[in-house]
C-alpha angles and dihedrals in degrees: 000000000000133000127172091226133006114201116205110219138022098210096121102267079064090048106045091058098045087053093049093048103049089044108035102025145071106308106266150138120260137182123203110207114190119167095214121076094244130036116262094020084146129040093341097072109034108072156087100285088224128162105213122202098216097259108132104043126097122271108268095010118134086245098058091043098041097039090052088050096032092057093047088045090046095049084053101046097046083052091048104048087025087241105165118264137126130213093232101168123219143242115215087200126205129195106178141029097272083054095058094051098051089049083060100047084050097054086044085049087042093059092056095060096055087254102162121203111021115143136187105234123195129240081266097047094050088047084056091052104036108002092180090061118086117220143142092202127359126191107229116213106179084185101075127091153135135268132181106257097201101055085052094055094044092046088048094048088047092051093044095052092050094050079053108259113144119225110204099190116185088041107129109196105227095165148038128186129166107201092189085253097061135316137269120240112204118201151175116227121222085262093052099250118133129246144148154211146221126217152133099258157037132205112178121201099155091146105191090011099045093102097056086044092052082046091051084057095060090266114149081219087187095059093039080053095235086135104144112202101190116230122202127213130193128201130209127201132225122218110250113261095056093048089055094066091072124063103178141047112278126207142180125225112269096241091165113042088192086054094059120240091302147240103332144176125249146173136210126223094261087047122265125141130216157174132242178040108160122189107253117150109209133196094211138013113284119154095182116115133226123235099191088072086058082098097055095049084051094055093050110039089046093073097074095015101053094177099068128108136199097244079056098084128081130189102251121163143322145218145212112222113202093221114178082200113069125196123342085345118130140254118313128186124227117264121234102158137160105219103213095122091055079064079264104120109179100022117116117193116199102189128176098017096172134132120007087023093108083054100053098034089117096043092053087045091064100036085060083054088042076058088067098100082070097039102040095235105124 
């Protein structure tokens, strides 16, 4: 068995770029392999949904580029193929005077990265906006927004396997091997038998599992700095009539760049607001939440949304975030590297895809085609 490229994983950011490659590209075969039955089964699908307009990243880093083009290119494609989304807008909301400052530094920050729109409102203009929301500045980014994941994972698989990809779910990658002339590819089937395949090239988009695929290829992944520490984050919902007296997205101000952006507030496209995420590193997958933690995502969401009470909040759901920095470490970029130079021509890792990765899932797509000159695909 051949294929021109094999790509490792079918969360969106796989997808997108399987997608991307078989239709825009040089013509070729590709195989996407994902270990789960259904594309997005990991990080993928267990988010906010949210569209980010590219504030809170460093000047010149591949989130703030990718997630500025990546919103404009998302808007365009859910119009395009109707996939659900609205263009909600968000508060980045501050209640004290350390608040305010840090919304400053972030439209300045904001700036930098090419974000358009964005305005300071005033305690009155945020009443007239969201009067149930308590707040003495908000930064106002009309950019942001919500989509249906699904639906654009299921619309980009549909589009990649038309175009002739083939998506081999239930295919778990136990091997790696580059020959000089290609790589093998080393799998388990859905039945549990082995098996393997030869091709050009490797994508990996493995999210929560890139760097053990990195690893697989002959990668120290330790010394590379492809290390994933794997950071869990739980949501809490909130009953329906209090979820109903928002109608954007509301954020705090991001005071501790190690800690995230913080506990926000959300809402889905039928409507339900939540809570979420927190900052828990894990050794292992475990999506259960914990409601004991129900308490510290009411102290701190109560201090911009003053209705809420602490029976309020339900466990709801939680997610597993790929970060290339672990506890208390600083800002890292996301990867998106070839790896001729590590004697791997033809390899391309993708490591520590996290926020703002759905996003940017078309803009990576076609960063991994701008790579082309190296692969041979335009």
């Amino acid at each position: 068995m051949y294929a021109d490229i094999v790509i490792i994983g079918a969360g969106v950011v796989g997808l997108a770029v399987a997608a991307e490659l078989v239709q825009k590209g040089k013509k070729c075969s590709i195989v996407v392999m994902e270990r789960h039955e259904r594309f997005g089964r990991e990080t993928s699908s267990r988010n906010s949904e949210v569209i980010h307009a590219g504030i809170y990243y460093p000047e010149d880093s591949l989130k703030a580029a990718l997630c500025v083009e990546g919103n404009r290119l998302l808007y365009q494609y859910a119009r395009q193929w109707e996939i659900p989304h609205r263009r909600l807008g968000k508060l980045i909301v501050a209640y004290n005077d350390s608040g305010v400052g840090a919304l400053l530094r972030l439209r300045e920050q904001a700036r930098r990265n090419g974000v358009a729109g964005l305005e300071l409102l005033d305690e009155k203009q945020i009443s007239r906006l969201e009067p149930h929301v308590r707040a003495q500045a908000a930064l106002w980014s009309p950019t942001s927004g919500i989509i249906d994941s699904h639906r654009l994972m299921a619309c980009l698989e549909r589009q990649a396997i038309a175009a002739g990809a083939l998506i081999a779910y239930q295919h778990t990658v136990t091997g790696l091997d580059y020959s000089g002339g290609g790589y093998r590819v080393y799998f388990t089937n859905p039945d549990g038998s082995t098996d393997n395949l030869a091709c050009a090239r490797v994508i990996n988009c493995a999210g929560l599992q890139a760097e053990h695929i990195a690893a697989l290829a002959g990668i120290d992944t330790a010394a590379a700095g492809y290390r994933i520490y794997m950071c869990k984050g739980e949501y809490f919902s909130l009953p329906g009539a209090k979820g109903k007296l928002v109608s954007r997205l509301i954020y705090p101000p991001p005071l501790d760049e190690l800690e995230g952006l913080g506990v926000h507030l959300t809402l889905s496209l039928d409507g339900r607001a939540r809570l979420g995420p927190n900052t828990i590193y894990v050794s292992q997958e475990d999506y259960s939440v914990d409601a004991v933690h129900a308490r510290q995502f009411y102290h701190a969401a109560r201090e911009f949304l003053p209705f809420l009470a602490p029976e309020d909040l339900e466990p709801e759901m939680a997610g597993i975030r790929p970060k290339l920095q672990g506890p208390g470490e600083p800002f890292r970029d996301f990867i998106i590297r070839e790896e001729s130079d590590r004697g791997l021509p033809g390899l391309v890792n993708l490591i520590g895809i996290e926020s703002p990765g759905l996003t940017c899932c078309l803009s990576i797509a076609r960063m991994v085609r701008r790579l082309g000159t190296v692969l041979d695909l335009n």
